[in-house]
C-alpha positions as CSV (number, residue, x, y, z in Angstrom):
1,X,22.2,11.6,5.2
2,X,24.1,14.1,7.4
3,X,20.4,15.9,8.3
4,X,19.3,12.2,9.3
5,X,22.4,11.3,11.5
6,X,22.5,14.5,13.3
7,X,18.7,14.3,15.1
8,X,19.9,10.7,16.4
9,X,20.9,12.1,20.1
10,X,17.8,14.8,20.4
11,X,15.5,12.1,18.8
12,X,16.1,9.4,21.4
13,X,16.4,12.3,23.9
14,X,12.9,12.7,23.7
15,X,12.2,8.7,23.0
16,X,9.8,8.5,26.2
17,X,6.0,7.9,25.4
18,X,3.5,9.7,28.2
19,X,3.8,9.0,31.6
20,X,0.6,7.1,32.0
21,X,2.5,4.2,29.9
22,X,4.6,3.2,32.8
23,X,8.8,3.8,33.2
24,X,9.9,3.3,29.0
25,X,13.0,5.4,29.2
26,X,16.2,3.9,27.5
27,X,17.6,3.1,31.3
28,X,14.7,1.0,31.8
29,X,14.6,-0.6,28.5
30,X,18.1,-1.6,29.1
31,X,17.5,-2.5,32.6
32,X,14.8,-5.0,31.6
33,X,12.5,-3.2,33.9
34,X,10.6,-0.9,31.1
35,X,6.1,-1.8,30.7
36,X,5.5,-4.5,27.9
37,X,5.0,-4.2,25.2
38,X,8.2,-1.6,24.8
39,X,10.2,-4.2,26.6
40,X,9.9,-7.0,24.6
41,X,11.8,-5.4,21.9
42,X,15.0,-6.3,23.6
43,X,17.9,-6.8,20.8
44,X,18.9,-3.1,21.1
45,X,18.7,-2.8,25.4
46,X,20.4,-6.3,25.4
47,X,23.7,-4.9,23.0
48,X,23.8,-2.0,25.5
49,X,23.3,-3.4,29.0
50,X,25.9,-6.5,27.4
51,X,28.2,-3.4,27.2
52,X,27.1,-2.5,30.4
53,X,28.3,-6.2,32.1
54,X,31.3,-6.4,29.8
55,X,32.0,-2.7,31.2
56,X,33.1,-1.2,27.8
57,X,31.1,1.6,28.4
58,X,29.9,3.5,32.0
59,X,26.9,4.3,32.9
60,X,26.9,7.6,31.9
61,X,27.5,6.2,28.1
62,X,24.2,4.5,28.0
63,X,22.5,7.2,26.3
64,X,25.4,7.5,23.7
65,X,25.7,3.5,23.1
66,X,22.0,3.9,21.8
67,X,22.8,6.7,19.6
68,X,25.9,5.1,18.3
69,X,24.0,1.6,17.6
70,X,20.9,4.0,16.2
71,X,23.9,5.8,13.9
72,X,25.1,2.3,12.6
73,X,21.6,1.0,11.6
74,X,21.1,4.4,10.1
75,X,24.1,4.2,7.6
76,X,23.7,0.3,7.1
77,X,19.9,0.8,5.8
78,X,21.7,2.9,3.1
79,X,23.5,0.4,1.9
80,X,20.7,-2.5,2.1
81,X,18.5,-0.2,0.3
82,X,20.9,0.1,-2.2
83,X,21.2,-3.7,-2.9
84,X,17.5,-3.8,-3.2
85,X,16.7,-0.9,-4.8
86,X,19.7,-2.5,-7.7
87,X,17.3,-5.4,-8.2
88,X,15.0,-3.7,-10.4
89,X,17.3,-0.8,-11.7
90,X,20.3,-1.8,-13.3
91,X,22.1,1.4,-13.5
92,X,24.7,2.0,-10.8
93,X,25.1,5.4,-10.3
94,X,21.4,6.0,-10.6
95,X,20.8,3.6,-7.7
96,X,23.3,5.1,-5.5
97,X,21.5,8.4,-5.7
98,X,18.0,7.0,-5.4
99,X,19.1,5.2,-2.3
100,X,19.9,8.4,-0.4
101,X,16.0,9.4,-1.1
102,X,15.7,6.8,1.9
103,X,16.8,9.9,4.2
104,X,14.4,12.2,2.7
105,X,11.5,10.1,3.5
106,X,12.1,9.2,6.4
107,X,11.5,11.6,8.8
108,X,7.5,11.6,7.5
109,X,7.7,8.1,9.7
110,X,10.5,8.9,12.3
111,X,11.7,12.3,12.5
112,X,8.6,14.1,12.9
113,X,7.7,12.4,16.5
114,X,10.0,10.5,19.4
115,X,10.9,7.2,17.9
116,X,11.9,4.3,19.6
117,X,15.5,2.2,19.6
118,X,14.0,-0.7,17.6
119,X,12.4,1.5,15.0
120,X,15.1,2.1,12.4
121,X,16.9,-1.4,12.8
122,X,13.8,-2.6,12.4
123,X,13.7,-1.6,8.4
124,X,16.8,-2.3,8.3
125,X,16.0,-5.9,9.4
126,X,13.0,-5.6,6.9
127,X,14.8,-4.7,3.8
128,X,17.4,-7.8,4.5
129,X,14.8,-10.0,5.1
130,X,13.6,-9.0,1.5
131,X,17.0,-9.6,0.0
132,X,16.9,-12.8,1.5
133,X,13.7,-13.9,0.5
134,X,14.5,-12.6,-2.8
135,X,17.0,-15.2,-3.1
136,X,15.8,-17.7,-1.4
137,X,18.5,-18.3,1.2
138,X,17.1,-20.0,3.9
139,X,20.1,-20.5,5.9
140,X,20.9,-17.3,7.0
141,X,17.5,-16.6,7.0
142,X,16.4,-18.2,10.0
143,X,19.3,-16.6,12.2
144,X,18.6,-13.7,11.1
145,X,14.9,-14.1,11.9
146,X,15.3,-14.9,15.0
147,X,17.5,-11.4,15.7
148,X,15.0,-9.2,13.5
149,X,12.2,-10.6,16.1
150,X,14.0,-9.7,19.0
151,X,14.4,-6.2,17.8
152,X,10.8,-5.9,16.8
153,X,7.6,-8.5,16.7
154,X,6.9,-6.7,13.4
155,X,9.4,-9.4,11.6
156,X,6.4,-11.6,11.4
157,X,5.5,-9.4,8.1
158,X,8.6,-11.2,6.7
159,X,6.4,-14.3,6.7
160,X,3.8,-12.7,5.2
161,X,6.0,-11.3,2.0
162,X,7.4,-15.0,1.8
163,X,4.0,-16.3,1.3
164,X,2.8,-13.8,-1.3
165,X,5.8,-14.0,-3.8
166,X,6.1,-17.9,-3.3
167,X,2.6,-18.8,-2.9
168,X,2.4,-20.7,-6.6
169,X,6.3,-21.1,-6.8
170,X,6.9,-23.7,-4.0
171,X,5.0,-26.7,-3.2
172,X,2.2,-26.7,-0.6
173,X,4.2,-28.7,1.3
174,X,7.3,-27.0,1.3
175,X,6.0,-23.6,1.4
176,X,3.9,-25.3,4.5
177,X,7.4,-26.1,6.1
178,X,8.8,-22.7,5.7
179,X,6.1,-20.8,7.4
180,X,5.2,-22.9,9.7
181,X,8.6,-23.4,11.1
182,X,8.7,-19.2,11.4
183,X,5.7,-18.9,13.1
184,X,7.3,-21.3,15.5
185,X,10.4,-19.6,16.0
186,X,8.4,-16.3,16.1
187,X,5.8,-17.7,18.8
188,X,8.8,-19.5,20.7
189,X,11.1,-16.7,20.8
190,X,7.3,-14.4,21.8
191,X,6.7,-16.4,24.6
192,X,10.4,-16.4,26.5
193,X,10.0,-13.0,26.1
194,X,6.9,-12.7,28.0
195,X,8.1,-15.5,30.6
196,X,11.0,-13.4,31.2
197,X,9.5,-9.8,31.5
198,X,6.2,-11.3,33.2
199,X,6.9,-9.3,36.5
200,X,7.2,-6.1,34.5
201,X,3.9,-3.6,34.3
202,X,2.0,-4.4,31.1
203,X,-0.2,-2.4,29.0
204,X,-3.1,-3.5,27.2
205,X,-2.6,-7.2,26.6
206,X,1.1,-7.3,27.7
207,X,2.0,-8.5,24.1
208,X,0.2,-6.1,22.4
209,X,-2.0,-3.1,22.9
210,X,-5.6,-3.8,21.4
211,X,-6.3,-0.2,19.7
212,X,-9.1,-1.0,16.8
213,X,-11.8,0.8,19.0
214,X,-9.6,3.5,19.5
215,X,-8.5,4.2,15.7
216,X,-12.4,3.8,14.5
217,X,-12.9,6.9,16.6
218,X,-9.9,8.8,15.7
219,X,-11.2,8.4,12.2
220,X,-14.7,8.5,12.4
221,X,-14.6,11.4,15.1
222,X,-11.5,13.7,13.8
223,X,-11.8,12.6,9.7
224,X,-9.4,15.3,9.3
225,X,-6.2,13.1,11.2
226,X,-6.2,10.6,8.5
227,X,-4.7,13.2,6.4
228,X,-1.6,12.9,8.6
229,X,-1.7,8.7,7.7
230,X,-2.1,9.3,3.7
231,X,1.4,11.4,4.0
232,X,3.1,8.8,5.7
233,X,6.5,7.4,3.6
234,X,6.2,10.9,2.2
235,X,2.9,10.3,-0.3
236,X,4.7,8.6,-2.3
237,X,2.0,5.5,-2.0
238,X,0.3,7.5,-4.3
239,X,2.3,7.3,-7.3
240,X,2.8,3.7,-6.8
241,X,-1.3,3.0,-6.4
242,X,-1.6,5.4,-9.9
243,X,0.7,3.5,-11.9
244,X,1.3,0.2,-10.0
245,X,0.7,-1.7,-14.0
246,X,4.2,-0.2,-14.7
247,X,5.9,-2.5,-12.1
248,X,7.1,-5.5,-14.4
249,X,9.0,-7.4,-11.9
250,X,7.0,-9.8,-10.1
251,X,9.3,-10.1,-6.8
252,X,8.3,-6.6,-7.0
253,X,4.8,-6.5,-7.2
254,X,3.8,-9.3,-5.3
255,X,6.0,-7.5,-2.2
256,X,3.6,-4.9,-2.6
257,X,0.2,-7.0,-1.3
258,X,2.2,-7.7,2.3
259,X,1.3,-3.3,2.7
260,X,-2.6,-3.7,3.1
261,X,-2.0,-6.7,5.1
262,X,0.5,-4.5,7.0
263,X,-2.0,-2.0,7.5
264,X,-4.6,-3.6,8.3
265,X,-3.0,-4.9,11.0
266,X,-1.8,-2.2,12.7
267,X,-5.4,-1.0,12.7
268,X,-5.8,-3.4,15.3
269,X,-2.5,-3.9,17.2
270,X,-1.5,0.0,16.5
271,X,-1.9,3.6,16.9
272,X,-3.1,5.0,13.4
273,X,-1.5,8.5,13.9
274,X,2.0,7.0,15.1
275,X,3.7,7.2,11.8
276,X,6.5,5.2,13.1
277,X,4.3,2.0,12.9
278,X,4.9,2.1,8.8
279,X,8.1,2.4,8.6
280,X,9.0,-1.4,7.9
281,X,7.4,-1.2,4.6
282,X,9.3,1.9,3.4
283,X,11.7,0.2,1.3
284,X,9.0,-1.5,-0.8
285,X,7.6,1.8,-1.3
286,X,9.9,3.7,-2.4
287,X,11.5,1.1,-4.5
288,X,8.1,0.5,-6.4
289,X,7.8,4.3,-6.6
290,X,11.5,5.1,-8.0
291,X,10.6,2.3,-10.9
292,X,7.1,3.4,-11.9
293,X,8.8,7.1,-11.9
294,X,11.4,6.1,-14.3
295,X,9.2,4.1,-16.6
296,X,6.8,7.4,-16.7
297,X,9.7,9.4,-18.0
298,X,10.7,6.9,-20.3
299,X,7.4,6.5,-21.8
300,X,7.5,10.5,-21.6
301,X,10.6,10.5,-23.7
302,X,9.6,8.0,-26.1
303,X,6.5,9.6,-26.7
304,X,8.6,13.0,-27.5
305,X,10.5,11.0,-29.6
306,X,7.8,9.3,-31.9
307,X,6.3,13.0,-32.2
308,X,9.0,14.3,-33.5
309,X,10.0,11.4,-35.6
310,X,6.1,11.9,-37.2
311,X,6.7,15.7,-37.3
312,X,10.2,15.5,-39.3
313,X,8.2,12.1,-41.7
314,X,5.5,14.3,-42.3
315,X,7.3,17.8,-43.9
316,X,6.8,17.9,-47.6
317,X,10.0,17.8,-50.3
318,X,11.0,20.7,-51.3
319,X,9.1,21.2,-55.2
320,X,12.1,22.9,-57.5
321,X,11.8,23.3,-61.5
322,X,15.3,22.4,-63.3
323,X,17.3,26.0,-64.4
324,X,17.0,24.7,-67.7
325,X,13.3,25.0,-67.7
C-alpha cells in the first residue's frame, strides 16, 4: 500500500498525454477547458475547481487537491475490495491480506504509464457498483450511477454485469426497467456533458476516439505488443481462464462474462496498449483468481491427505508367533 500511495504526486505529475491531443493537463481539466474526450470525465476537475470557488485551497494547491483526492480513492478501493473479495471467502484475516494483493497488481494497469485522475476512482466506483448489484439495492444505486458516470463513461459496464447475473432472475419486464432507465441516465448525463464542453477541441468523435483500425494494425503489424495486453491485471487472467470450473458461486461467475464484453469494446473505443483502459475489471479478476487459487490448494491438500490415508490403510500387521510356541 505504502509503494502505491507514494507514486500518486510523480504519477499525476506526468498525467499529460502527447501534445498533439490538445491542452489535457490537470489545470485544464479543472478549468473545463481540456480536448473531449478527457474532459468529459469531470467528477474529479469539478471537486477541485469547487475547492477552487469555495477558496479552500489556492491555486497553487491544485496539483495537491488531485493527489489528495487520488490518495483517498486509493485507500477506499482497499476497503471495497475487501467487502467484495469477503463474498466468496469467509475467512477474515485471509481476506484482509488478499485485499492488499490489489496494490500489487496494480501498477501492471496504472503504475507503469501516466494515468489519468478518473482512473483509480473509477474501480473504485466499479467494485461498489458490484457490491451493489450483488445485493440488489437499487436506491443507492442510481445515485451512485449517476457520480460513477461522471467520473468515467466506463460505468456503463455496470449495466452490462447487471444484465448477466440477473438475466434469468428478474422478469423481462423488470429487468427491462432497470436497464433501460440506466441507459437513460447514462445517455442524459452523456449528452449535458457534450452540450456543455461543445466549444472545447475534440478528438476523434468528441465522445469517443474511434481506434478499431488502429489496434488491428498494432496487432497484426507488431504481434509482439500483445504480449504487453496478456500481462495486464498482472496475468493473473490466466489462472482464472485454466480453472474458471472451480468458481462455485454464480454472482461470481456470471461477473466474469461482462470481461470479453469489456474487451471487446475497448477494441473499438480504446487504445489496446493503454493498460489503464482494464483497470475497471480488476476486482473481478483478482477475486475469481484468489478463489480458484485456494480451491487448487485445497484440492492439493486433500489429495495429500487421501494418499496418505491409503499409504497408512494399506501397511500389513505386524505377523508375531505367541512365546509359548
Amino acid at each position: 500500500m505504502v509503494l502505491s500511495l507514494h507514486t500518486v504526486p510523480y504519477e499525476l505529475r506526468v498525467a499529460v498525454p502527447p501534445s498533439d491531443v490538445g491542452d489535457v493537463s490537470l489545470h485544464a481539466l479543472a478549468a473545463g477547458v481540456a480536448s473531449t474526450p478527457y474532459q468529459y470525465r469531470v467528477l474529479v476537475p469539478w471537486l477541485v475547481r469547487g475547492a477552487l470557488e469555495a477558496q479552500l485551497i489556492r491555486l497553487e494547491s491544485e496539483q495537491a487537491a488531485y493527489a489528495v483526492i487520488q490518495t483517498v480513492a486509493l485507500v477506499l478501493l482497499a476497503f471495497a475490495f475487501r467487502r467484495y473479495l469477503s463474498l466468496f471467502v469467509k475467512d477474515g484475516a485471509l481476506v484482509s491480506v488478499m485485499a492488499l494483493t490489489l496494490y500489487a497488481i496494480l501498477p501492471f494497469n496504472y503504475f507503469n504509464s501516466p494515468y489519468q485522475p478518473c482512473d483509480i476512482p473509477s474501480v473504485l466506483f466499479f467494485t461498489l457498483g458490484l457490491l451493489l448489484i450483488r445485493e440488489r439495492n437499487w436506491w443507492w444505486f442510481y445515485p451512485f450511477f449517476v457520480v460513477a458516470t461522471l467520473n468515467r463513461e466506463t460505468s456503463i459496464f455496470l449495466v452490462v454485469v447487471l444484465v448477466c447475473v440477473l438475466f434469468d432472475q428478474y422478469s423481462w419486464r423488470k429487468l427491462s426497467l432497470l436497464v433501460g432507465s440506466q441507459v437513460a441516465i447514462w445517455v442524459a448525463i452523456k449528452t449535458a456533458l457534450w452540450l456543455i464542453y461543445l466549444p472545447n477541441r475534440s478528438l476523434g468523435y468528441g465522445l469517443y476516439e474511434f481506434q478499431l483500425k488502429v489496434n488491428a494494425a498494432t496487432l497484426l503489424n507488431f504481434p509482439i505488443k500483445g504480449l504487453i495486453v496478456l500481462s495486464t491485471w498482472g496475468g493473473l487472467w490466466l489462472a482464472v481462464v485454466i480453472w474458471h470450473r472451480r468458481i462455485d458461486d454464480v454472482f461470481l461467475k456470471r461477473t466474469l462474462w461482462t470481461i470479453p464484453v469489456f474487451i471487446a469494446s475497448m477494441m473499438v473505443v480504446g487504445f489496446v496498449l493503454e493498460m489503464r483502459i482494464y483497470g475497471e475489471v480488476l476486482p473481478i479478476v483478482l477475486a475469481a483468481f484468489w478463489v480458484v487459487f485456494l480451491d487448487v490448494i485445497a484440492g492439493v491438500v486433500r489429495q495429500r491427505d487421501t494418499a496418505t490415508s491409503t499409504k497408512g490403510s494399506q501397511l500389513s500387521p505386524v505377523s508375531y508367533r505367541p512365546l509359548s510356541e
